[in-house]
N, C-alpha and C positions, 0 to 999 in steps of 0.2 A: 504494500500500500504506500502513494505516495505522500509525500510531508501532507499536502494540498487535500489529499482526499483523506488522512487519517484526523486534520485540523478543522474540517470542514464535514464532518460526519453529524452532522444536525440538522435544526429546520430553521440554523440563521440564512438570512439573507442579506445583502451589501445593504448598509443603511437599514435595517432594522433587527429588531431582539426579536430573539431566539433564545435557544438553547443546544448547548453540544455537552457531550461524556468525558469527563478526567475521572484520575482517582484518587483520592486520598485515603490515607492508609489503607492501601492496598484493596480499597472498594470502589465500584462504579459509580459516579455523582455526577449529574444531571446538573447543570447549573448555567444562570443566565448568558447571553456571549452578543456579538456583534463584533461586523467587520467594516473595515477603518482599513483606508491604503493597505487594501491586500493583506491586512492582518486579521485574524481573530482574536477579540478581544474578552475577556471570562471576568466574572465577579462574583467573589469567595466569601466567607465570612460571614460573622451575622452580626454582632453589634455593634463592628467595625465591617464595613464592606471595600475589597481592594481589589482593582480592578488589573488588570495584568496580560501580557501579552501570551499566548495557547502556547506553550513549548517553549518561552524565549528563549532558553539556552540550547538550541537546536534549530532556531531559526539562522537561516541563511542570509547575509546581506547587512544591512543598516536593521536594527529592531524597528527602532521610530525614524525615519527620515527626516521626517519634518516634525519635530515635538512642539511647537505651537500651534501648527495648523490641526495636528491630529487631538491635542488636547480640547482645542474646539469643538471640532467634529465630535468625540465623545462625550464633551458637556453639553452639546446641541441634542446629541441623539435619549439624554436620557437613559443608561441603564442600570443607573442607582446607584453608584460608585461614591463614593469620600475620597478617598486616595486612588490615586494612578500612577503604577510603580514602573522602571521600566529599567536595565544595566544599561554601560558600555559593552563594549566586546573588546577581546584580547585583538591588537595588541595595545588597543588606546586604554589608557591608564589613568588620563587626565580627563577631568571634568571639562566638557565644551559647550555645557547650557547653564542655565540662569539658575535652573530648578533646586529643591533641597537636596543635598547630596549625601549620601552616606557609604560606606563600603562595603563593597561584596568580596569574601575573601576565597581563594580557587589553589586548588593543589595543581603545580603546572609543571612537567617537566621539557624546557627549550630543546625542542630537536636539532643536533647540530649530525652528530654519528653515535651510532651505537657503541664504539671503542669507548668515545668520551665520556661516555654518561655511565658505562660501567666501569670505567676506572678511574674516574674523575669525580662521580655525584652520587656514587652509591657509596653504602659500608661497607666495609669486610667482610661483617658479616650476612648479608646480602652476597657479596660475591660468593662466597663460601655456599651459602644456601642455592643458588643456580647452576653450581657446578653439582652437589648433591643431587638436586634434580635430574641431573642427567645422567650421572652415576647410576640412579635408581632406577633406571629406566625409564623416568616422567617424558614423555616425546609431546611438543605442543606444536601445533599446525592451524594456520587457518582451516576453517570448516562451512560447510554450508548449511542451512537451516533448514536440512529435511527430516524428517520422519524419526529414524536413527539417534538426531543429536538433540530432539525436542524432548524423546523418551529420557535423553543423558540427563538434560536438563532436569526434567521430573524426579528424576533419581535423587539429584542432590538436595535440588528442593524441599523433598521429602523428608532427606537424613533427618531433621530436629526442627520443632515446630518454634526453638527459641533460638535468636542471633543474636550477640552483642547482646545482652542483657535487657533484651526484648523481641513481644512475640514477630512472629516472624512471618511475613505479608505472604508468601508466595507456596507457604507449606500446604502438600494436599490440594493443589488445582489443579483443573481437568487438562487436559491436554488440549481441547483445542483452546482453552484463554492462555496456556504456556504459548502456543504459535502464535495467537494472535496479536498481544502483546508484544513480541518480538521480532513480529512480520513489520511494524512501522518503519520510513523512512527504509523501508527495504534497498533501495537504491546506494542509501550511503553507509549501511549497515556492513561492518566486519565482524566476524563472530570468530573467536578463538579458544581451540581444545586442548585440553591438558589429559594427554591419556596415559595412562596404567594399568599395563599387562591387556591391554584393548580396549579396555572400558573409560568413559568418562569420568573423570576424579575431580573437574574445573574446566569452569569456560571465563570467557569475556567475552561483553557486546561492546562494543564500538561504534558509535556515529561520528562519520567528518561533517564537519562544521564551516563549510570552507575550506580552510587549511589547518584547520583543529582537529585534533582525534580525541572524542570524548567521550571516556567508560561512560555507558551507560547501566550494566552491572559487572560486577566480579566477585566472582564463589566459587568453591571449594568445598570438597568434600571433609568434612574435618577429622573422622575415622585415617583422613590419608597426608591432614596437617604437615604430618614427620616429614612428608616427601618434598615439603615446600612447592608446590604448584602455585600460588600465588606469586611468587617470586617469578617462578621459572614463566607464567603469563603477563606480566611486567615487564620481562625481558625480550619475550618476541612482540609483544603490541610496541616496544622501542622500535623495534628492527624493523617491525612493518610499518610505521611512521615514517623512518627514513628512508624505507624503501619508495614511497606513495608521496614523498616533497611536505610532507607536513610540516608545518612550522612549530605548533606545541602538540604536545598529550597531555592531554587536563586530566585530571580525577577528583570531580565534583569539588568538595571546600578541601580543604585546609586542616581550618579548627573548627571545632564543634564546642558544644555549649558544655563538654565536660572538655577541661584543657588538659585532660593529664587522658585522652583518649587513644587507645592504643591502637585507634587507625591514624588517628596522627602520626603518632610515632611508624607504622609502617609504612606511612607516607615520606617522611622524613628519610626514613632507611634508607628508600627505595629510589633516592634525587629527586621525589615533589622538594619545590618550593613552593611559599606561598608567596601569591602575587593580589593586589586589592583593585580590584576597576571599581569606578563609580556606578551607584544606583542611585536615580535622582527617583524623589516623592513629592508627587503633585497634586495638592489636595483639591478637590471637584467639588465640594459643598462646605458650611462652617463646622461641622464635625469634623471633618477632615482636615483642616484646619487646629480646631483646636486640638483631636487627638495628634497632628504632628507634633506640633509644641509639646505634649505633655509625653512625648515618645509611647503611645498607644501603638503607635504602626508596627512596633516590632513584637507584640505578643508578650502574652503572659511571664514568660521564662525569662526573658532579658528584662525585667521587671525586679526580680528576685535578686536578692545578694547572693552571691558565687557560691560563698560557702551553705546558706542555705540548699542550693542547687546540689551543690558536691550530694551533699544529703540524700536529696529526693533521689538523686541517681542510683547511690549507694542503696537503699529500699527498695530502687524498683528492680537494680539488681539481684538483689537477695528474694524478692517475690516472684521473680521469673523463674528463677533459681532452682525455690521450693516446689515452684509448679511443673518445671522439669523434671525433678525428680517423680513426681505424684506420677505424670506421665506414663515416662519408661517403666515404672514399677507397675502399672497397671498392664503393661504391652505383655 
């Protein structure tokens, strides 16, 4: 499916509300939308409403071209918004409108050559771990997304209904929302296998972005952690980066709202830097407004003292935890 047809899967039309399908946490949501120069536009929330571009970080080209005229156009059309959010792209870095600015921060590794970035921007122990991989026989290859590798997929998905110290969106679905899901943007879609002894143990999805390559997931089997496939798939999505002219490979943020996050740190390992573009916020009615000022737009959690947060983290760890265990003792 294309960008075009996966963005436009609704009953918007140019200049008027509609509605199209995203998801949030890993469920189907119906939510208001309209299109604006070639974009489709959604609006989220409920005591706060923010309005936002359908995929921005997968669209192609300029997000907003013209952010005065199209701010227009969406306070003209009415589709209930307070806030209208919207980034730069890599590689502009600098603010070049009026609007409020804030930063979006992006795990990025600069493609120059494969040689450089593993002996120059990785650890050691990273290095160490991709050579193991290969040792063990991990073999990782580009793959196409037939039949065979959606089942691979499943597989993993499957292994544990908890990741990262929370439940886990993709556990348990049917095979065709695994294809279909993963059929978007087919065009600029790279999908890469990490096998062992034949079988799938790890994949990555990839969209270009332009000249961007940007996971769109990456997992592992964790029963086969030891073998380090995540590494040794961070190694070739390098190599096929440089093979294909890309200029970065992003992997989503950076930091997250736990700093001491141990995807950070694999990030880190692994030659992410983190790099910040601008995200300008543009409020469309006087809530919108005043919730800028009073930094509402960014959500409940950025709200909270840190060390509170640490906290809530630390519980929901340990409630996941428990529930894991309940789990597998019932299997």
């Amino acid at each position: 499916m294309s960008p075009a047809e996966q963005a436009l899967r609704s009953d918007t039309g140019a200049g008027s509300i509609g509605h199209t399908e995203i998801r949030i946490k890993g469920k189907n949501v119906h939510v208001p939308a309209v299109q604006i120069q070639g974009r489709t536009i959604i609006t989220n929330g409920r005591l706060l409403k923010m309005a936002t571009v359908q995929d921005e970080d997968l669209a192609e080209g300029e997000i907003v071209a013209d952010p005065e005229s199209f701010v227009r156009q969406l306070q003209k059309l009415g589709l209930g918004a307070d806030i209208f959010s919207f980034p730069e792209k890599l590689p502009n870095t600098t603010p070049r409108y009026g609007f409020h600015v804030e930063w979006d921060n992006l795990a990025v590794i600069p493609i120059t050559t494969f040689s450089e970035w593993f002996k120059n921007r990785t650890e050691s122990s990273v290095q160490r771990a991709i050579r193991k991989a290969a040792k063990l026989g991990v073999v990782v290859k580009v793959a196409e997304l037939d039949d065979t590798f959606v089942n691979g997929i499943m597989n993993i998905n499957n292994e544990t209904p908890i990741r990262q110290g929370r439940a886990f969106w993709h556990f348990q679905k049917s095979f065709e929302d695994v294809k279909r899901e993963n059929s978007t943007y087919a065009e600029r879609n790279i999908f890469l296998g990490a096998y062992y002894e034949g079988g799938l143990i790890g994949f990555m999805r990839i969209t270009s972005v332009d000249k961007i390559g940007s996971v769109i997931q990456l997992l592992n089997m964790m029963k086969h952690s030891d073998k380090r496939p995540a590494n040794a798939l961070i190694a070739k999505a390098v190599e096929v980066c440089e093979q294909k002219g890309m200029s970065h490979f992003m992997y989503c943020n950076y930091v997250y709202n736990d700093p001491k996050s141990s995807l950070t740190e694999f990030k880190r390992r692994n030659g992410f830097e983190q790099v910040l573009v601008p995200r300008y916020y543009v409020p469309l009615t006087l809530k919108g407004k005043i919730a800028l000022k009073l930094g509402l737009h960014r959500g409940l959690v950025k709200q909270l003292p840190k060390p509170l947060v640490e906290q809530l983290l630390k519980a929901r760890n340990l409630w996941n935890g428990r529930k894991l265990k309940t789990i597998k003792e019932s299997l």
